[in-house]
C-alpha positions in Angstrom: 39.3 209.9 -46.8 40.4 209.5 -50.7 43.9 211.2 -51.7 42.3 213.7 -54.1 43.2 216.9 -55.0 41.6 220.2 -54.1 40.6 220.5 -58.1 39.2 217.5 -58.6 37.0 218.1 -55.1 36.0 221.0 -57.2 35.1 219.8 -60.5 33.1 217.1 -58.4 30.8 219.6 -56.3 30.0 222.0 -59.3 29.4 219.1 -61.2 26.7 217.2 -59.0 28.8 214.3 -60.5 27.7 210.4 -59.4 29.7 209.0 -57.5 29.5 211.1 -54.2 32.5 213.9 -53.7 34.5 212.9 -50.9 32.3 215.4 -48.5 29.5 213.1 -48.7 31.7 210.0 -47.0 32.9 212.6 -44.4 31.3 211.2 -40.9 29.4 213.9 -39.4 30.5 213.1 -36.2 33.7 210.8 -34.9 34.7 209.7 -31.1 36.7 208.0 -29.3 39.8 205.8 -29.7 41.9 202.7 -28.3 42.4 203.2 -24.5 40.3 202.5 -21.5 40.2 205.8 -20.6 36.6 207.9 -20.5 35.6 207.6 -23.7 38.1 205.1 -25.2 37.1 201.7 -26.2 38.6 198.2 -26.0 36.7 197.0 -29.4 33.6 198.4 -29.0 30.5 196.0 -29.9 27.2 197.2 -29.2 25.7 200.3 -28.8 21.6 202.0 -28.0 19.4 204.6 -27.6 18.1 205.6 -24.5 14.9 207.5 -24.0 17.0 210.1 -22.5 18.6 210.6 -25.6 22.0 209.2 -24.2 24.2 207.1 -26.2 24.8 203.8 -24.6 28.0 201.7 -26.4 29.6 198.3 -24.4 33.4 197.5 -25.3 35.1 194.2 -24.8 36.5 196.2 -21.6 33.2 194.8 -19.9 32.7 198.7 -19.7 29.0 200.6 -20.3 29.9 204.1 -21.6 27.3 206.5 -21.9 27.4 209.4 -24.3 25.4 212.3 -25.3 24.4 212.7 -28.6 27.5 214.9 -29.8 30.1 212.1 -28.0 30.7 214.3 -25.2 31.6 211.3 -22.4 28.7 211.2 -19.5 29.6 208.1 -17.3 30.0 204.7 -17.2 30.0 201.2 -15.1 31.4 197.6 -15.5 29.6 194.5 -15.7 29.5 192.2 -12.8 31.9 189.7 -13.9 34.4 189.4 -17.1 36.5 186.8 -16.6 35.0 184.3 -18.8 34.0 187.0 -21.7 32.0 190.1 -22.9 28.8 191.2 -23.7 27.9 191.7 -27.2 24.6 193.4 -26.9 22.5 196.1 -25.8 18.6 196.8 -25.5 17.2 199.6 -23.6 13.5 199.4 -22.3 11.0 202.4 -22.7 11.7 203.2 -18.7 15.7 203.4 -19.0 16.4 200.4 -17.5 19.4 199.0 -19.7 19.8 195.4 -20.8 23.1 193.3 -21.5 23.4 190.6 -23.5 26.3 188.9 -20.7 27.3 186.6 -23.4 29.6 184.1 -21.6 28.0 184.2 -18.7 24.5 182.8 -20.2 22.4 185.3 -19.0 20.6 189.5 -19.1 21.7 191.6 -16.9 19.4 194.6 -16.2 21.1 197.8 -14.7 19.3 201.1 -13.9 20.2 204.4 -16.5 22.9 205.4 -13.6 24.2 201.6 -13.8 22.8 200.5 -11.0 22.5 196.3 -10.7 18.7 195.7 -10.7 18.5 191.9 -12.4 20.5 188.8 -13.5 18.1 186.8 -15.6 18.9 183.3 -17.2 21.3 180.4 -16.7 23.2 178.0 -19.1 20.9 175.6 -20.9 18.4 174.9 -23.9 15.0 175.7 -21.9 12.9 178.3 -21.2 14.4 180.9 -19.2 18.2 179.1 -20.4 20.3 180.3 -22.9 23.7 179.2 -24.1 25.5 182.5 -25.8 23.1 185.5 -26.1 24.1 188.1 -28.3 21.4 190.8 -28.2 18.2 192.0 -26.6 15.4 194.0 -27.8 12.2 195.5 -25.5 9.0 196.3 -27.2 6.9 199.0 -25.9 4.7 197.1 -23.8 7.7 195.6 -22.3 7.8 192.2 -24.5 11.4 190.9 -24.2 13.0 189.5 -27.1 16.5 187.3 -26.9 18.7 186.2 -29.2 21.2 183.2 -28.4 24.0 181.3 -30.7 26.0 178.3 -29.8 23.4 175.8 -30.3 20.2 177.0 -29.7 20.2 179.5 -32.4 16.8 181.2 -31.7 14.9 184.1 -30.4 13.5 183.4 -27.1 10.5 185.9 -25.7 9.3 186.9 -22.5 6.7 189.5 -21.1 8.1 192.3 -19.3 8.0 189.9 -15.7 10.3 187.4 -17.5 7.6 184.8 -18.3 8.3 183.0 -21.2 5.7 183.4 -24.5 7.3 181.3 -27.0 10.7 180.5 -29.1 10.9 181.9 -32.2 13.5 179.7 -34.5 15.9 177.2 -33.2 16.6 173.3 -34.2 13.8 171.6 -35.2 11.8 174.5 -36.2 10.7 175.8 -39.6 13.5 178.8 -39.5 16.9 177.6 -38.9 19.0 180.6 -38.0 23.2 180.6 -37.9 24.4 183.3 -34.7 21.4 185.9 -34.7 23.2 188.2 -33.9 21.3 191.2 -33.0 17.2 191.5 -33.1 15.3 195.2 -33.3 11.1 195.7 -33.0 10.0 198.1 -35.8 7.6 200.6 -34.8 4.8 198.4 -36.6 5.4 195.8 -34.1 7.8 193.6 -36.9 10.6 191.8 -35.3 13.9 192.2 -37.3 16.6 189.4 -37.2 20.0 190.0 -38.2 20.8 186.3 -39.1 24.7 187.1 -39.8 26.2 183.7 -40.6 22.9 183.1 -42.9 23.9 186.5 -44.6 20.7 187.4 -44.6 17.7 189.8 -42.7 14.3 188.4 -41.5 11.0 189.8 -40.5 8.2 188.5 -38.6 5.2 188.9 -36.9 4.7 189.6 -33.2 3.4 186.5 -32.6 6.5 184.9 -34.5 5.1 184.1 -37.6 8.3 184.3 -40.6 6.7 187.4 -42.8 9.9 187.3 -45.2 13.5 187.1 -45.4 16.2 188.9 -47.8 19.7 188.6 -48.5 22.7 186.6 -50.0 26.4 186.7 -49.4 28.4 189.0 -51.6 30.0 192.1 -51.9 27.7 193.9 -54.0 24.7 196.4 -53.5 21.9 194.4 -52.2 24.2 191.4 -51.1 25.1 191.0 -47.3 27.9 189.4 -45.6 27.3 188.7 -42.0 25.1 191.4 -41.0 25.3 191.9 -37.1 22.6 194.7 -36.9 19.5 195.8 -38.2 17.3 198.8 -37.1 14.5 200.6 -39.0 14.6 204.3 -40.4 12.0 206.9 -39.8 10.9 206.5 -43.2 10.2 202.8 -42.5 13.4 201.6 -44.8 16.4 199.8 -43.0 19.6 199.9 -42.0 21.8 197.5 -41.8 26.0 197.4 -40.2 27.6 194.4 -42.6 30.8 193.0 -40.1 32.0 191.0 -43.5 31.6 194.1 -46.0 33.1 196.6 -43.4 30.0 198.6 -44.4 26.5 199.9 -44.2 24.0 199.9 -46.0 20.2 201.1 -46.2 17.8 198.5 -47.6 14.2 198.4 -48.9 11.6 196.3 -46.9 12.4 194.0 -50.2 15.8 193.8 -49.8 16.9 196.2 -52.5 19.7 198.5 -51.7 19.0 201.9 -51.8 22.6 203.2 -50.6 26.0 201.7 -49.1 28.1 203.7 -46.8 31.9 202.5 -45.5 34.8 200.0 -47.0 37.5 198.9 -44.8 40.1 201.4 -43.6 41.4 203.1 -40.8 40.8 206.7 -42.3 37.6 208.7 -41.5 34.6 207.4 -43.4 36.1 203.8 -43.5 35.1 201.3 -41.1 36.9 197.7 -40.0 34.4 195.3 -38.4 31.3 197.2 -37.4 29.3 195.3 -35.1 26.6 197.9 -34.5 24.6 200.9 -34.9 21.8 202.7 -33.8 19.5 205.6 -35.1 19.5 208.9 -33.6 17.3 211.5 -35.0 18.7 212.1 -38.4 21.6 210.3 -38.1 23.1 206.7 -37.7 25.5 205.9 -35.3 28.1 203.2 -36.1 29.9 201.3 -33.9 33.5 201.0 -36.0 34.7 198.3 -33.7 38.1 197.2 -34.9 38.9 201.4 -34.8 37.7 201.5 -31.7 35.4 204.1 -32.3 31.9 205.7 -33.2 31.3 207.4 -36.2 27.9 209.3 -37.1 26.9 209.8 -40.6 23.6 211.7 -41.8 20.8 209.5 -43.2 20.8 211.0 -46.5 24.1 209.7 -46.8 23.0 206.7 -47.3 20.7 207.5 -50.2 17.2 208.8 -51.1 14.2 206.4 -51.6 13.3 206.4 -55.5 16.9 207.3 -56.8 19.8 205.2 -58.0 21.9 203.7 -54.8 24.4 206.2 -53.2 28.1 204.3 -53.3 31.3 205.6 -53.0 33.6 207.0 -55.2 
């Protein structure tokens, strides 16, 4: 939080003055810290709902930690193996069932809500069915499974909900060329959204993978992105997007304009260092602040009101 003085917080509120008072960067909500206790985290770096309205977040402890919405610490389980790296994503099916991104290991694991083991799915390669390093999955409501992979491949890889694979979406020799897609979310539409963070940029297609439109250049300014790692859409259809580079996050048109920008790096409450993800609960976004090693919650309108000038901070 900003060093300011009581009377200036004052003069600020009465005033309605633009930009925000310090209140408005004030997380709603803040958990956790470094440990590897219940509810610390080892560099938290992905996080989703479930549709039991838990809180699902993965650290680089190889740890699954499961939350309620207010961070009070529910339970947890370890991936099968760690030795040769971390997950770095999280999807969550309409039935519970939890899906990791095992990174390293070149593969999705499927556990039940309670962690349970259920599925390994995938081995190294650049074929159907292979992947070299995943970094997120997304599950459509009719149980379409979507699977983004760096390292090579640099694509989006779909299945149906028996693992049969439907098509590739991106990759070399393709007409989209992604760098490290790092996280992918399905719209309520049906729209897949790509978070193509070393592109700096946020695409949008069609279910059946055709490119409807992309956004985004590098830079520190409103509307710029620098290596976004996660995208997921608003109730109001806008977007949302957790900027790794900026420290930041920001809420976006379907166009690409910015319509608000939450964050800055810092250690302090309402500053973020390396956010790798987030996810929307109700009326608030949940942000994984990664290199703090902790969550932090923020209101939506925080992040600004469709039709008025860009919320930033003071």
């Amino acid at each position: 939080m900003h060093p300011r003085t009581p009377v200036l917080l004052l003069v600020l509120l009465l005033a309605g003055c633009n930009p925000q008072p310090v209140e408005q960067d004030a997380p709603r909500l803040l958990f956790g810290r470094s440990g590897l206790g219940p509810g610390e985290f080892n560099y938290p770096r992905a996080t989703a709902l479930g549709p039991d309205g838990l809180l699902y977040v993965v650290d680089k402890a190889a740890r699954i930690q499961v939350f309620q919405p207010d961070g009070t610490y529910v339970r947890e389980w370890k991936m099968p193996a760690d030795d040769a790296g971390r997950p770095t994503g999280l999807g969550i099916a309409p039935d519970g069932r939890v899906f990791a991104a095992d990174t390293h290991y070149s593969r999705v694991v499927v556990f039940s809500p309670e962690g349970t083991l259920l599925e390994l799915f995938g081995s190294y390669g650049d074929g159907p069915g292979r992947f070299r390093l995943p970094t997120d999955v997304a599950i459509a409501p009719d149980g379409t499974i979507y699977v983004s992979e760096y390292g090579g491949n640099d694509r989006i890889t779909v299945y149906d909900s028996d693992w049969r694979f439907l098509r590739q979406i991106g990759g070399p020799g393709t007409e989209t060329t992604f760098q490290r897609p790092q996280a992918v979310f399905v719209g309520p539409d049906g729209t897949l959204w790509v978070a193509d963070s070393c592109n700096h940029r946020i695409c949008a297609f069609d279910p059946d993978g055709t490119l409807r439109g992309t956004f985004g250049q590098p830079g520190g300014q409103a509307g710029d992105l620098r290596f976004p790692y996660n995208v997921e859409v608003l109730p109001d259809g806008t977007l949302v997007v957790c900027e790794f580079g900026n420290n930041r996050v920001q809420r976006l048109a379907r166009d690409g304009r910015s319509l608000g920008v939450w964050g800055g790096p810092g250690r302090d409450p309402g500053r973020l260092a390396y956010p790798w993800a987030l996810t929307v609960v109700d009326d608030r976004v949940f942000i994984v602040d990664s290199g703090n090693c902790r969550v932090q919650a923020i209101e939506i309108r925080q992040l600004g009101v469709p039709g008025k000038s860009p919320a930033t901070r003071g």
